[in-house]
C-alpha positions in Angstrom: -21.0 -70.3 -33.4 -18.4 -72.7 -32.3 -16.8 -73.4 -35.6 -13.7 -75.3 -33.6 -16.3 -77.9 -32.1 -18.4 -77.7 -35.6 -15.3 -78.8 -37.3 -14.0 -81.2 -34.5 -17.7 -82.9 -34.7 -17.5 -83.0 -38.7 -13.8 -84.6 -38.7 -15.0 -87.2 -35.8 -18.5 -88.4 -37.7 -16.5 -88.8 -41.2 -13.9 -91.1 -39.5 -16.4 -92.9 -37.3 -18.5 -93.5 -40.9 -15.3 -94.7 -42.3 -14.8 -97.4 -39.7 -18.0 -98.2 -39.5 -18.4 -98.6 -43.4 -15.5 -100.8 -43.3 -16.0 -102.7 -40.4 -20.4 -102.8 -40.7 -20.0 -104.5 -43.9 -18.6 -107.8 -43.1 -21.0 -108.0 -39.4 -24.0 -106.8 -42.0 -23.5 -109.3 -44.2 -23.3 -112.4 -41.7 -26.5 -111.3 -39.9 -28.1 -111.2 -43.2 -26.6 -114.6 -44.3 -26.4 -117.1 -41.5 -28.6 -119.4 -40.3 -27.0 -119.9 -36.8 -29.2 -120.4 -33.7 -27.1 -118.0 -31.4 -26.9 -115.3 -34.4 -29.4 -113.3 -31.9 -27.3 -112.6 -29.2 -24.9 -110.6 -31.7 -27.9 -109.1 -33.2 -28.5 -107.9 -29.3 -24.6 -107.0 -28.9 -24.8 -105.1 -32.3 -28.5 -103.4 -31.0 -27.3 -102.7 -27.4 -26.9 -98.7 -27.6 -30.2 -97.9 -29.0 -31.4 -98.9 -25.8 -28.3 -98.5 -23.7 -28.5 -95.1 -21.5 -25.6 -93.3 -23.4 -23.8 -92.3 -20.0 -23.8 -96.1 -18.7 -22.5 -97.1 -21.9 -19.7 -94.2 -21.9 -19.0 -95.6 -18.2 -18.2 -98.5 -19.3 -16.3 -98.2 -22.8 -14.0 -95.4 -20.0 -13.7 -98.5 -18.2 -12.5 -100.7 -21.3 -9.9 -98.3 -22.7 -9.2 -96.9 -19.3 -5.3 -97.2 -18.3 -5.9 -100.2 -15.8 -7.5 -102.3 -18.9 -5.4 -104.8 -21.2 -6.7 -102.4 -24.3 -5.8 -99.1 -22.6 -2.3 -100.3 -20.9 -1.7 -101.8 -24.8 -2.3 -98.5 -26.8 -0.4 -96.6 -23.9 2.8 -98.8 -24.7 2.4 -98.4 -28.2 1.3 -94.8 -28.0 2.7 -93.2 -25.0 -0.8 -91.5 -24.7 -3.9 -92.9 -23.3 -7.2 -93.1 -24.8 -9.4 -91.5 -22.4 -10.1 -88.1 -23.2 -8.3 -88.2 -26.3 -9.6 -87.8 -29.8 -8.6 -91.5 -30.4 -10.8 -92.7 -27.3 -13.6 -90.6 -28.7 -13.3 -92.3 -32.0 -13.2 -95.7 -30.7 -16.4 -94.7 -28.2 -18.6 -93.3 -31.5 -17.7 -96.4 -33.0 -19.3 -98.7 -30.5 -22.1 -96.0 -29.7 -23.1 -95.6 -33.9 -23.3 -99.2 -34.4 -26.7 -100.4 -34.8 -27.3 -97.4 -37.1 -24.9 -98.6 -39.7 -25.1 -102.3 -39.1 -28.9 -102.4 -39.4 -29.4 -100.9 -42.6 -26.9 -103.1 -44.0 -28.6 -105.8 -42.6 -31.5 -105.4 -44.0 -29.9 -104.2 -48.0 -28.2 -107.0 -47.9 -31.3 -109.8 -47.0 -33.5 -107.9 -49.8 -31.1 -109.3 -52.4 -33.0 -111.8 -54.3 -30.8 -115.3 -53.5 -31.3 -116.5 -57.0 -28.9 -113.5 -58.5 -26.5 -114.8 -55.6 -26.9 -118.3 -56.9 -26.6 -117.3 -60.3 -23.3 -115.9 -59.6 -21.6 -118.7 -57.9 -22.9 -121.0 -61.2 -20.9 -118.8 -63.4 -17.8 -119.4 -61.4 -17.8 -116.1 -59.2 -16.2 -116.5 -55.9 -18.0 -115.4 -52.9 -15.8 -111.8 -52.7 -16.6 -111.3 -56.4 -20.4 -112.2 -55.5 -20.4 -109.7 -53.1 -18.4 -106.6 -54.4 -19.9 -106.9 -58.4 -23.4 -108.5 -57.4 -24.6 -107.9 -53.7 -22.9 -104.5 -52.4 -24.4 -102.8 -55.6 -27.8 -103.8 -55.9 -27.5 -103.2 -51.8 -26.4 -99.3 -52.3 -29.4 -97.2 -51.1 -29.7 -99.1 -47.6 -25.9 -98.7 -47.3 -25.8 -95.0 -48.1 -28.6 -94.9 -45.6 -26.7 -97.0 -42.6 -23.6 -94.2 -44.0 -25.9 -91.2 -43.6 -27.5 -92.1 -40.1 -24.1 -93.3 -38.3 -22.9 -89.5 -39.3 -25.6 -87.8 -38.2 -26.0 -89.7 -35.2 -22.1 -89.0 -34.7 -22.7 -85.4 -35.1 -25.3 -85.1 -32.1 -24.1 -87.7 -29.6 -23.4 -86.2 -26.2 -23.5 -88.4 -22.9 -20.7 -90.7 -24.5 -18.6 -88.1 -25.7 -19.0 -86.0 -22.5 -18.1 -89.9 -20.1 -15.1 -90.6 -22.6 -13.9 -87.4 -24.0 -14.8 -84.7 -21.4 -14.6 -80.8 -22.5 -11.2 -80.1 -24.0 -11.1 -77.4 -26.6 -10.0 -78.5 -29.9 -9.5 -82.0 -28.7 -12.8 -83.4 -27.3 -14.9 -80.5 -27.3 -17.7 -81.4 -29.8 -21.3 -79.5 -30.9 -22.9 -80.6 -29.0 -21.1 -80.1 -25.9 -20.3 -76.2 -27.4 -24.6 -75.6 -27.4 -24.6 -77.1 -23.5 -21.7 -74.5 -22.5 -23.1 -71.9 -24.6 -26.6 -72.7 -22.6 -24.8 -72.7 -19.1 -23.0 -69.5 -19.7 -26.8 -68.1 -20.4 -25.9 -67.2 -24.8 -28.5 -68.3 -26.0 -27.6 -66.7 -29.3 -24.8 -68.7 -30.0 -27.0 -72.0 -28.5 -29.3 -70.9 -30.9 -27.8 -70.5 -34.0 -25.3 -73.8 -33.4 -29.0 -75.5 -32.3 -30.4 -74.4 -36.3 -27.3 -76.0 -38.0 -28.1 -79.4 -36.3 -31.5 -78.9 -36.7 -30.7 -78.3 -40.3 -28.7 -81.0 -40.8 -31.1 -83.5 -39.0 -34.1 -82.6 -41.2 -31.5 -83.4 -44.7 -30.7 -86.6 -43.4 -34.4 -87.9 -42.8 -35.6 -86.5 -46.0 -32.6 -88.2 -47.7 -32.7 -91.8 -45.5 -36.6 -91.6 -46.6 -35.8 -90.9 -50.1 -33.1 -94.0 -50.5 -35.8 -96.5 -48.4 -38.3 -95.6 -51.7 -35.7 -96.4 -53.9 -35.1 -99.5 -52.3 -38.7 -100.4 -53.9 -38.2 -99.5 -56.7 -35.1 -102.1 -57.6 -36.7 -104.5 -55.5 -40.6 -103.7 -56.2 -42.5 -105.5 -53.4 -44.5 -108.8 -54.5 -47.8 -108.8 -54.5 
């Protein structure tokens, strides 16, 4: 096996679970919160790459931090590098591409949280932050750990994106699976086969584990009858 791209692919889904985390929270929370009539057309932004072809939305996220864009000609001043085929543009691109699989189960976490503990919080002078980090984010933790668990796996196994924004470069780029479609075109299907198991492996953990945390869910929030 490719342990080079194995450990490339591991380092790239644990940042990209990071920002995500980080950034999912607050665009989680807003869907679940506001009552805006245009809220839709971010929940459709936020949605776009389950239904995007991955390789027209590599094409155009190459085109967005390519070195004629404002964001590619800024990090290149800054940098001195530029983000296509780089480990930062892949980053940025896994980002954009694992989305909806964080977002949405925060979504939903957070609009199972029974208002009236919300309510209850503010009436005993808790600010909103407090609300949130000591009431909402904990009673929210399965469906978070889930939107963790699936924007990692999904990391792990993307390939049209990484292949339009990354390309093939060894030890920079060159992730799983890209290793088990080289290893395919150069006819070893042993080492296809065996890299194939891991992720096979690994995909069959995180649905037993994301089914595990959605029966939790039930059981702190029991549905009503």
């Amino acid at each position: 096996m490719d342990w080079n791209a194995i450990t490339l692919s591991l380092k790239l889904a644990a940042l990209t679970t990071l920002v995500l985390f980080v950034a999912g929270l607050p665009v989680a929370y807003w869907l679940a919160t506001s009552h805006r009539r245009w809220k839709f057309l971010i929940e459709a932004v936020v949605a776009l790459p389950l239904v995007l072809p991955p390789t027209v939305l590599g094409f155009y996220i190459l085109l967005a931090l390519g070195p004629r864009s404002p964001i590619g000609q800024f990090y290149e001043t800054l940098t001195g590098h530029r983000l296509p085929f780089s480990f930062q543009g892949l980053l940025v691109a896994s980002v954009l591409y694992s989305l909806p699989f964080t977002v949405q189960p925060f979504t939903a976490a957070f609009a199972a949280v029974d208002p009236k503990l919300v309510e209850a919080s503010w009436c005993l002078g808790e600010s909103r932050a407090a609300t949130f980090f000591r009431v909402i984010l904990p009673l929210s933790w399965p469906g978070v750990l889930t939107g963790m668990i699936l924007s990692f796996a999904h990391t792990i196994g993307e390939f049209g994106v990484v292949l339009m924004v990354g390309g093939n470069l060894p030890g920079v780029t060159r992730t799983v699976s890209i290793s088990i479609y080289d290893a395919m075109q150069s006819l070893d299907y042993a080492a296809a086969g065996k890299t194939s198991l891991l992720l096979l492996v690994m995909s069959f953990l995180v649905l037993a584990i994301t089914y595990t945390l959605q029966r939790n869910i039930w059981v702190v929030w029991p549905k009503k009858s």
